[in-house]
CHARMM-style PDB file with segment names, atoms N, HN, CA, C and O in Angstrom:
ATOM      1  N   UNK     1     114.575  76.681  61.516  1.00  0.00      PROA
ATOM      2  CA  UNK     1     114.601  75.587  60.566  1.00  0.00      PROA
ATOM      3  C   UNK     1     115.996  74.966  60.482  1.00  0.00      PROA
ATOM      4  O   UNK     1     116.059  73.811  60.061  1.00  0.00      PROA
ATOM      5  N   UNK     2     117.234  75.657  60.868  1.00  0.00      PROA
ATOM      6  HN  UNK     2     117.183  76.596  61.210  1.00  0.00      PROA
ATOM      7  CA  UNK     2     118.078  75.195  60.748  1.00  0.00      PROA
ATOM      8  C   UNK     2     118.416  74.309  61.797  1.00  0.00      PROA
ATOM      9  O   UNK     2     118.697  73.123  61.623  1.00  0.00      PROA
ATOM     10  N   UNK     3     118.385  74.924  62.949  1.00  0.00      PROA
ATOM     11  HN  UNK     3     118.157  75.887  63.090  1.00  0.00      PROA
ATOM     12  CA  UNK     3     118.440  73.666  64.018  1.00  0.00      PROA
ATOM     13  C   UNK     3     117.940  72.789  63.794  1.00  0.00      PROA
ATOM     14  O   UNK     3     118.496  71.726  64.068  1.00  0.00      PROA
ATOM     15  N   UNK     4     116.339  72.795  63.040  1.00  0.00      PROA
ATOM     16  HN  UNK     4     115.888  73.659  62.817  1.00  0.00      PROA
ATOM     17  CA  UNK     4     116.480  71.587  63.295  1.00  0.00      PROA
ATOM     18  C   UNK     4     116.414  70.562  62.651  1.00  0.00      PROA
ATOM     19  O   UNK     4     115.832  69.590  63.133  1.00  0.00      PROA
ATOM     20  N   UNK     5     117.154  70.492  61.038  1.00  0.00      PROA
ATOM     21  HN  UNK     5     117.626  71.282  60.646  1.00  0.00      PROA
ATOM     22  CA  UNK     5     118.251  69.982  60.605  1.00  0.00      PROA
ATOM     23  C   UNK     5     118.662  69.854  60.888  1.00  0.00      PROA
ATOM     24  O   UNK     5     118.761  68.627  60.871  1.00  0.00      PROA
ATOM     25  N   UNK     6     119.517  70.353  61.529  1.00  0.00      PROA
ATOM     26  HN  UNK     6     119.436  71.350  61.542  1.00  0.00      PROA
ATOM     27  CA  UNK     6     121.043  69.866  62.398  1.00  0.00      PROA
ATOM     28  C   UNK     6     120.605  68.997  63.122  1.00  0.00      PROA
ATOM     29  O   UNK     6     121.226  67.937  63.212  1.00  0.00      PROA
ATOM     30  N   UNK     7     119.613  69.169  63.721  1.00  0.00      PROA
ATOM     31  HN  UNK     7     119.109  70.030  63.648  1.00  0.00      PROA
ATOM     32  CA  UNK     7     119.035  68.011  65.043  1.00  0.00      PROA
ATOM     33  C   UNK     7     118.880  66.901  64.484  1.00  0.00      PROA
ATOM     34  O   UNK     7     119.574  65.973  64.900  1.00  0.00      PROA
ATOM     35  N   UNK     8     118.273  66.745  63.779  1.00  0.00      PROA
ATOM     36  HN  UNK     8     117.710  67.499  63.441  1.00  0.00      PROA
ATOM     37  CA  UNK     8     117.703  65.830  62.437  1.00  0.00      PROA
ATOM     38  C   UNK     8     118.663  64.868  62.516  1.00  0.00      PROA
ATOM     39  O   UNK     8     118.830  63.803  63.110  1.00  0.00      PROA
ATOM     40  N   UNK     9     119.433  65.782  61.490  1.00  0.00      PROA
ATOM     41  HN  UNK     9     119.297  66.647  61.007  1.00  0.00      PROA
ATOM     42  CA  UNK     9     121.134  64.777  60.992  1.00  0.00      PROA
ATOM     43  C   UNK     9     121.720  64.245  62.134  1.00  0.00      PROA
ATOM     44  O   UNK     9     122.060  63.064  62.052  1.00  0.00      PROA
ATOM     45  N   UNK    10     121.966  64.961  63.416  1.00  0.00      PROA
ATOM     46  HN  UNK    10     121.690  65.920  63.482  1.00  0.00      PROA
ATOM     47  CA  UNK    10     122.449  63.983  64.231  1.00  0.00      PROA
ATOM     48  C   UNK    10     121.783  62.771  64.925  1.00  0.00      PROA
ATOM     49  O   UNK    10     122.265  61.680  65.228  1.00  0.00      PROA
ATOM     50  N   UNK    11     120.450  63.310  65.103  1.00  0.00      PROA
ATOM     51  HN  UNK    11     120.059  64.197  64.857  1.00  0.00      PROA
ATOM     52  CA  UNK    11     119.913  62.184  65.276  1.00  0.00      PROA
ATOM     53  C   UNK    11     119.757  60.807  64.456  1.00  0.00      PROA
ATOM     54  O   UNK    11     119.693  59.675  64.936  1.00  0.00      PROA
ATOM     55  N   UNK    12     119.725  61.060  63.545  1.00  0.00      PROA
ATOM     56  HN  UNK    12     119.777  61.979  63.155  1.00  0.00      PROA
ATOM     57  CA  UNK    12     120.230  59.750  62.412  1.00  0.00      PROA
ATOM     58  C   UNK    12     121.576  59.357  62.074  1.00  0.00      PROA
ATOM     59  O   UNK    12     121.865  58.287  61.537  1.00  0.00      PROA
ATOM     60  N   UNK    13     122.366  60.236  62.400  1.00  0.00      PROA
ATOM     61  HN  UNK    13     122.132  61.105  62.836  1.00  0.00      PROA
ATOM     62  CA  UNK    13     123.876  59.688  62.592  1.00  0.00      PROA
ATOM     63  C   UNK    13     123.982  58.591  63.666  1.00  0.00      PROA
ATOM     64  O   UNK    13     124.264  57.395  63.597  1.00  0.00      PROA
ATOM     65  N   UNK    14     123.610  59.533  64.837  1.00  0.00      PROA
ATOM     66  HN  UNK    14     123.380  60.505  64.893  1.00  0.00      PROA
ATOM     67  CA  UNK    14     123.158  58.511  66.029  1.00  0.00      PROA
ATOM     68  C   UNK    14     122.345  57.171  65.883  1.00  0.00      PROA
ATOM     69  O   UNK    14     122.571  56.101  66.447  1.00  0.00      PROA
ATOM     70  N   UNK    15     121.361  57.479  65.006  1.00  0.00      PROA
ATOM     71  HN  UNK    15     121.177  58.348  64.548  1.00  0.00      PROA
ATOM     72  CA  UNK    15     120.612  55.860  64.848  1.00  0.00      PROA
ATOM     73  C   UNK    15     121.508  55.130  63.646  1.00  0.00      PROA
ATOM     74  O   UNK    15     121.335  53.911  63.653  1.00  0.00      PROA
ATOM     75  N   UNK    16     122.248  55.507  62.816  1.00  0.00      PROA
ATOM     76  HN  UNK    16     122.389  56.498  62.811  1.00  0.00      PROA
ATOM     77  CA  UNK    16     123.044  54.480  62.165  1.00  0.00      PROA
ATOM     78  C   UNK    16     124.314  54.102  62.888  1.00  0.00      PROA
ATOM     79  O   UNK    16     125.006  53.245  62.338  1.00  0.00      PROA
ATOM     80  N   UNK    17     124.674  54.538  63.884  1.00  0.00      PROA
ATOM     81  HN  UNK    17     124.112  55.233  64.331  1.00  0.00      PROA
ATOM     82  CA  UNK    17     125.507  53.816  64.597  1.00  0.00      PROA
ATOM     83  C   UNK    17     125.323  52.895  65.311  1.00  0.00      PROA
ATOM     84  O   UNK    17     126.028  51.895  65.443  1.00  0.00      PROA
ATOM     85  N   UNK    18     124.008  53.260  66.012  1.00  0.00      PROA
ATOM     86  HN  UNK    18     123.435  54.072  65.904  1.00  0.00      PROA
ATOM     87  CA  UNK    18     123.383  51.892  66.570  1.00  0.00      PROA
ATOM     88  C   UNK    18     122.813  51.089  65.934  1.00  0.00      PROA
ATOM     89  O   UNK    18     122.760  49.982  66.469  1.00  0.00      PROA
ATOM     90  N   UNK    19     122.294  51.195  64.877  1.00  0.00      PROA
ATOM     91  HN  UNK    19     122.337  52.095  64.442  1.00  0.00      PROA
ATOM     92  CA  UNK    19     122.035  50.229  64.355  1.00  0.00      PROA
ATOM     93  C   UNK    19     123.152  49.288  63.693  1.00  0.00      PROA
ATOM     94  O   UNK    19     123.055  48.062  63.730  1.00  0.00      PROA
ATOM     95  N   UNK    20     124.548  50.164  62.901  1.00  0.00      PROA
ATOM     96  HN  UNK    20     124.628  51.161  62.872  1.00  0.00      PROA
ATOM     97  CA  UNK    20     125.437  49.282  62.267  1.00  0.00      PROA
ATOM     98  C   UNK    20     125.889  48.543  63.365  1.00  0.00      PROA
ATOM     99  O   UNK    20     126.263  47.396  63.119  1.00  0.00      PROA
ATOM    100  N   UNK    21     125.970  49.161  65.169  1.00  0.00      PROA
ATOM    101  HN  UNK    21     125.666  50.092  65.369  1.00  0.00      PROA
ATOM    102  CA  UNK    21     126.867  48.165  66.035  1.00  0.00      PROA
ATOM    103  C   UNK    21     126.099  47.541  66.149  1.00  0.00      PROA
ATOM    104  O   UNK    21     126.374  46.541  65.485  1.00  0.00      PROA
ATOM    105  N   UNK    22     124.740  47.372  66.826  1.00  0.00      PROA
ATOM    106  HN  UNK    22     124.517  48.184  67.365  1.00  0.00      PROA
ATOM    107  CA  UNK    22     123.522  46.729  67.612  1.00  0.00      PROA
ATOM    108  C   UNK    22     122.946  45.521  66.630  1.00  0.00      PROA
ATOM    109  O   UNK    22     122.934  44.313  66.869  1.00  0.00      PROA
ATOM    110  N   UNK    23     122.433  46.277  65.355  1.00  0.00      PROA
ATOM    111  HN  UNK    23     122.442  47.258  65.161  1.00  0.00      PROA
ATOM    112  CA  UNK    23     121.354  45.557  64.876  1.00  0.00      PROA
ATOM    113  C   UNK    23     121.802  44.941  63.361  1.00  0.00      PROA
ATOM    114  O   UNK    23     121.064  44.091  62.862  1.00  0.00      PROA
ATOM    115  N   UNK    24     123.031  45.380  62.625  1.00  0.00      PROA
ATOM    116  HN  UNK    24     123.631  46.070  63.030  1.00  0.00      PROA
ATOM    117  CA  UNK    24     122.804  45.252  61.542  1.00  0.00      PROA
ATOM    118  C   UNK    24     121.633  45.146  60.707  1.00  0.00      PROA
ATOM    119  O   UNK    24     121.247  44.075  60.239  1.00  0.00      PROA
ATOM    120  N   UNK    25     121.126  46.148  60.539  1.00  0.00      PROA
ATOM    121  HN  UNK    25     121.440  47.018  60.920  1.00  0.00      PROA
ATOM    122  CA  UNK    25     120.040  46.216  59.726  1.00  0.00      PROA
ATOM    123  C   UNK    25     119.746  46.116  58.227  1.00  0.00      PROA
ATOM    124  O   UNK    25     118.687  45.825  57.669  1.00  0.00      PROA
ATOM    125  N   UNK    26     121.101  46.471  57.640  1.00  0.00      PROA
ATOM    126  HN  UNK    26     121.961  46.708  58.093  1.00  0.00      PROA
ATOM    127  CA  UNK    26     121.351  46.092  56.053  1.00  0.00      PROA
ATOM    128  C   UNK    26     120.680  47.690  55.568  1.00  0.00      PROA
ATOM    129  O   UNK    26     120.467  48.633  56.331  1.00  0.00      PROA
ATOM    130  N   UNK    27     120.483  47.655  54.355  1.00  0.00      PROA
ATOM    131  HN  UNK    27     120.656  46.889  53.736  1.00  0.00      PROA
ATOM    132  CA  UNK    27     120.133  48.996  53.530  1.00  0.00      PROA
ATOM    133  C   UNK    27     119.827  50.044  54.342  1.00  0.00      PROA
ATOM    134  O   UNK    27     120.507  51.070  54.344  1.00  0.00      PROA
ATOM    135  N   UNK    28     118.708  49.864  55.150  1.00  0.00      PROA
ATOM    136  HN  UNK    28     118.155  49.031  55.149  1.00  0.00      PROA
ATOM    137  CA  UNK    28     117.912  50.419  56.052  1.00  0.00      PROA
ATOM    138  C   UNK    28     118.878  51.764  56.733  1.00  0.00      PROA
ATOM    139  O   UNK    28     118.820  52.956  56.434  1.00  0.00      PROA
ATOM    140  N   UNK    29     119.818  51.026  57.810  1.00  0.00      PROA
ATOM    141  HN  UNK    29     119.865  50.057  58.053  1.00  0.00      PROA
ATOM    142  CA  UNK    29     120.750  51.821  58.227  1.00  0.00      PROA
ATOM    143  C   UNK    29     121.844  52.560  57.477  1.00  0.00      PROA
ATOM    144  O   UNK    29     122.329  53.489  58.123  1.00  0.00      PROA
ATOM    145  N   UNK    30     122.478  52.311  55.936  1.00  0.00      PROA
ATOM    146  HN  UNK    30     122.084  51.557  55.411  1.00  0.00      PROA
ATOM    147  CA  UNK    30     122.777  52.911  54.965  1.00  0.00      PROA
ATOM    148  C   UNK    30     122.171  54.709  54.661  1.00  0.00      PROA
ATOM    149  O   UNK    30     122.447  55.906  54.739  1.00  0.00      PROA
ATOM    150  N   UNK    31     121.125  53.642  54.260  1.00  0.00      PROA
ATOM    151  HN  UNK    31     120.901  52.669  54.196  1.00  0.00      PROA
ATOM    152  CA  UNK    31     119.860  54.684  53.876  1.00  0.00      PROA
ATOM    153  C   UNK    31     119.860  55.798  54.651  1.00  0.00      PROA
ATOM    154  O   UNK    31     119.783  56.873  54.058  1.00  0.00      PROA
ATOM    155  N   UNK    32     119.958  55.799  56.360  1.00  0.00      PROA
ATOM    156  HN  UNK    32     120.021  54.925  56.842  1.00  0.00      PROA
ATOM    157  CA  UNK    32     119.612  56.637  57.017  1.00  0.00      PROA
ATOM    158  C   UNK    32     121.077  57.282  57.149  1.00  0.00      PROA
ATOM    159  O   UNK    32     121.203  58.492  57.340  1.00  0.00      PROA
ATOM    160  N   UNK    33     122.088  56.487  57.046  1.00  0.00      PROA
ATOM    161  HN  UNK    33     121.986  55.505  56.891  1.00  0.00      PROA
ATOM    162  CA  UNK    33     123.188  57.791  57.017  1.00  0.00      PROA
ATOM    163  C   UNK    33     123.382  58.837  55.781  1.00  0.00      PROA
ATOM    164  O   UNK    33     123.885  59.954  55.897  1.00  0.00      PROA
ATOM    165  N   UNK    34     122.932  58.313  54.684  1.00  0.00      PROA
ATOM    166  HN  UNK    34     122.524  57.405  54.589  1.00  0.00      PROA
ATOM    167  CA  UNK    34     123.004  59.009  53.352  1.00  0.00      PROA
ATOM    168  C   UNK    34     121.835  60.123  53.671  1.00  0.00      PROA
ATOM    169  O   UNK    34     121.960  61.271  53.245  1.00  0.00      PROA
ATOM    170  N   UNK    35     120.893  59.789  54.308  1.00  0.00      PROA
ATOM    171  HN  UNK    35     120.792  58.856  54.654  1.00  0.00      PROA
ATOM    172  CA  UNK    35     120.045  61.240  54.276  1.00  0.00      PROA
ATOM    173  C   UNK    35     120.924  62.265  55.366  1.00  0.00      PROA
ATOM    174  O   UNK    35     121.205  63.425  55.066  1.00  0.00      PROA
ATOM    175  N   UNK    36     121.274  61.679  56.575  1.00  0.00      PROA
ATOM    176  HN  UNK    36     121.046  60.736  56.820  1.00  0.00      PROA
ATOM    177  CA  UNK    36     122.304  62.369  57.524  1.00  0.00      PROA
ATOM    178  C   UNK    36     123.084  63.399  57.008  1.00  0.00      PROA
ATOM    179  O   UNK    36     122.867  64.582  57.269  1.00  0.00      PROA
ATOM    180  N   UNK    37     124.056  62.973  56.229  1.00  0.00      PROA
ATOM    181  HN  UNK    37     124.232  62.012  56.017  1.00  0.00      PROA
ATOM    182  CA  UNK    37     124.985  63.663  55.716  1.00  0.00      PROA
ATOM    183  C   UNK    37     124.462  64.412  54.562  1.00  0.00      PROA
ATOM    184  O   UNK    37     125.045  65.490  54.447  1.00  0.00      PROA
ATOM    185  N   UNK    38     123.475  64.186  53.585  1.00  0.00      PROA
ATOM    186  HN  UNK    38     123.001  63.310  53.679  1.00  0.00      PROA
ATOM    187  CA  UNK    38     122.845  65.358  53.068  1.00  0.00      PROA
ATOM    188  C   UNK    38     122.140  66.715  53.827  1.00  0.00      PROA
ATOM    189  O   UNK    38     121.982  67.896  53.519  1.00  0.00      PROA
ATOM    190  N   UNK    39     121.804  65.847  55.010  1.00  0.00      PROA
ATOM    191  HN  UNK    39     121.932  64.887  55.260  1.00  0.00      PROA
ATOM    192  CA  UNK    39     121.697  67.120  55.710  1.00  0.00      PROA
ATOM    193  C   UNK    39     122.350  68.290  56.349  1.00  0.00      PROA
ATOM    194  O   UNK    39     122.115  69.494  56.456  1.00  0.00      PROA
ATOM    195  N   UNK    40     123.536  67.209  56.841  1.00  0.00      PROA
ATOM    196  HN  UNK    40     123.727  66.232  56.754  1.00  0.00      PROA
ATOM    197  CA  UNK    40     124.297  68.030  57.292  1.00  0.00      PROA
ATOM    198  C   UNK    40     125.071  68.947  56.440  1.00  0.00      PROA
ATOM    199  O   UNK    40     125.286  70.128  56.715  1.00  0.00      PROA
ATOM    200  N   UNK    41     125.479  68.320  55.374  1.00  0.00      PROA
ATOM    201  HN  UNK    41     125.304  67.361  55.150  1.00  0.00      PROA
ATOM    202  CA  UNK    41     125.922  68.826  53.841  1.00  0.00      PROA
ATOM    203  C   UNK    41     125.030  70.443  53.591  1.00  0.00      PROA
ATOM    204  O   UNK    41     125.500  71.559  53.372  1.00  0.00      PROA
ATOM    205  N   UNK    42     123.557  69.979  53.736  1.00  0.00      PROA
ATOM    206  HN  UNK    42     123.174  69.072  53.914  1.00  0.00      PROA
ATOM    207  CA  UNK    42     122.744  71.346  53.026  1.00  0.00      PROA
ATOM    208  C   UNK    42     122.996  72.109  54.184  1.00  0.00      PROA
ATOM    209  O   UNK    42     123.192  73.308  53.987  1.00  0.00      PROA
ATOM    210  N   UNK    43     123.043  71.655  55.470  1.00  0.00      PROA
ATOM    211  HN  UNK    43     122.885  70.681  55.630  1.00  0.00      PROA
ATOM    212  CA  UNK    43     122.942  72.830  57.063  1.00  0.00      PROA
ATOM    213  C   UNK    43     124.556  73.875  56.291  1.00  0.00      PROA
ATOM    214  O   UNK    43     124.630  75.104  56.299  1.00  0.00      PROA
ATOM    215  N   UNK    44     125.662  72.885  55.699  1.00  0.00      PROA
ATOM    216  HN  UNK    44     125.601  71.887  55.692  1.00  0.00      PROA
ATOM    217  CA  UNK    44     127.201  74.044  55.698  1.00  0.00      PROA
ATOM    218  C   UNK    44     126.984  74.850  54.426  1.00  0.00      PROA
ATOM    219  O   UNK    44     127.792  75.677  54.004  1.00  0.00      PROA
ATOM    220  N   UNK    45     125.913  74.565  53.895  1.00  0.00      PROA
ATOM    221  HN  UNK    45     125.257  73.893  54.237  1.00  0.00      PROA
ATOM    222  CA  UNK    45     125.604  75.145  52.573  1.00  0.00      PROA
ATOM    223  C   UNK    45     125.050  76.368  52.822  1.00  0.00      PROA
ATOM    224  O   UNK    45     125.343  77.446  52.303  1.00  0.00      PROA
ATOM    225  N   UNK    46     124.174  76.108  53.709  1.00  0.00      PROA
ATOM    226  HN  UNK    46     123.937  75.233  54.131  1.00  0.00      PROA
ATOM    227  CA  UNK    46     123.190  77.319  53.370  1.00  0.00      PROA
ATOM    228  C   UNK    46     123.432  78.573  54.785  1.00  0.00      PROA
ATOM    229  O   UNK    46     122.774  79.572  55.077  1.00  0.00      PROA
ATOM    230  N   UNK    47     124.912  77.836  55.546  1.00  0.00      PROA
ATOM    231  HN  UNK    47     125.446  77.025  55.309  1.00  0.00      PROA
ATOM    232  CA  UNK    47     125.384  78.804  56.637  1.00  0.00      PROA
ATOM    233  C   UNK    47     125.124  78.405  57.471  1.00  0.00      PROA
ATOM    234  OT1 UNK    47     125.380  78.972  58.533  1.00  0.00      PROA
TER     235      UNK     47
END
Protein backbone atom coordinates (compact mmCIF):
# COMPACT_ATOMS: atom_id res chain seq x y z
CA UNK A 1 0.00 0.00 0.00
CA UNK A 2 2.72 2.16 0.45
CA UNK A 3 4.27 2.03 -2.83
CA UNK A 4 1.70 2.70 -4.10
CA UNK A 5 1.17 5.99 -2.73
CA UNK A 6 4.29 6.88 -3.44
CA UNK A 7 3.54 5.91 -7.05
CA UNK A 8 0.43 7.82 -6.86
CA UNK A 9 2.05 11.12 -5.65
CA UNK A 10 4.56 11.02 -8.21
CA UNK A 11 2.56 10.41 -10.73
CA UNK A 12 0.54 13.54 -10.12
CA UNK A 13 3.49 15.56 -9.41
CA UNK A 14 4.39 14.50 -12.85
CA UNK A 15 0.93 15.45 -14.29
CA UNK A 16 1.00 18.94 -12.63
CA UNK A 17 4.03 19.75 -14.24
CA UNK A 18 2.81 19.06 -17.42
CA UNK A 19 0.06 20.43 -17.19
CA UNK A 20 1.34 23.91 -15.45
CA UNK A 21 4.13 23.88 -18.57
CA UNK A 22 1.88 22.33 -21.45
CA UNK A 23 -1.65 23.11 -20.72
CA UNK A 24 -2.36 25.58 -18.13
CA UNK A 25 -5.21 24.12 -16.85
CA UNK A 26 -6.16 26.53 -13.93
CA UNK A 27 -7.56 24.88 -10.52
CA UNK A 28 -7.54 21.54 -11.99
CA UNK A 29 -3.72 21.22 -12.00
CA UNK A 30 -3.51 23.00 -8.43
CA UNK A 31 -5.84 20.57 -7.21
CA UNK A 32 -3.77 17.70 -8.31
CA UNK A 33 -0.59 18.91 -6.72
CA UNK A 34 -2.30 19.53 -3.30
CA UNK A 35 -3.46 15.89 -3.27
CA UNK A 36 0.39 14.97 -4.37
CA UNK A 37 1.95 16.35 -1.58
CA UNK A 38 -0.62 15.09 0.92
CA UNK A 39 0.42 12.06 -0.16
CA UNK A 40 3.59 12.20 -0.11
CA UNK A 41 3.29 14.05 3.31
CA UNK A 42 1.13 10.83 4.76
CA UNK A 43 3.88 8.16 2.80
CA UNK A 44 6.90 10.29 5.60
CA UNK A 45 4.32 9.96 8.20
CA UNK A 46 3.50 6.72 8.43
CA UNK A 47 7.43 5.51 7.52
Amino acid sequence: MNNLLYTVAVILIIGWLIGVFAYHAGGLIHFLLVIAIVAVILRIIKG
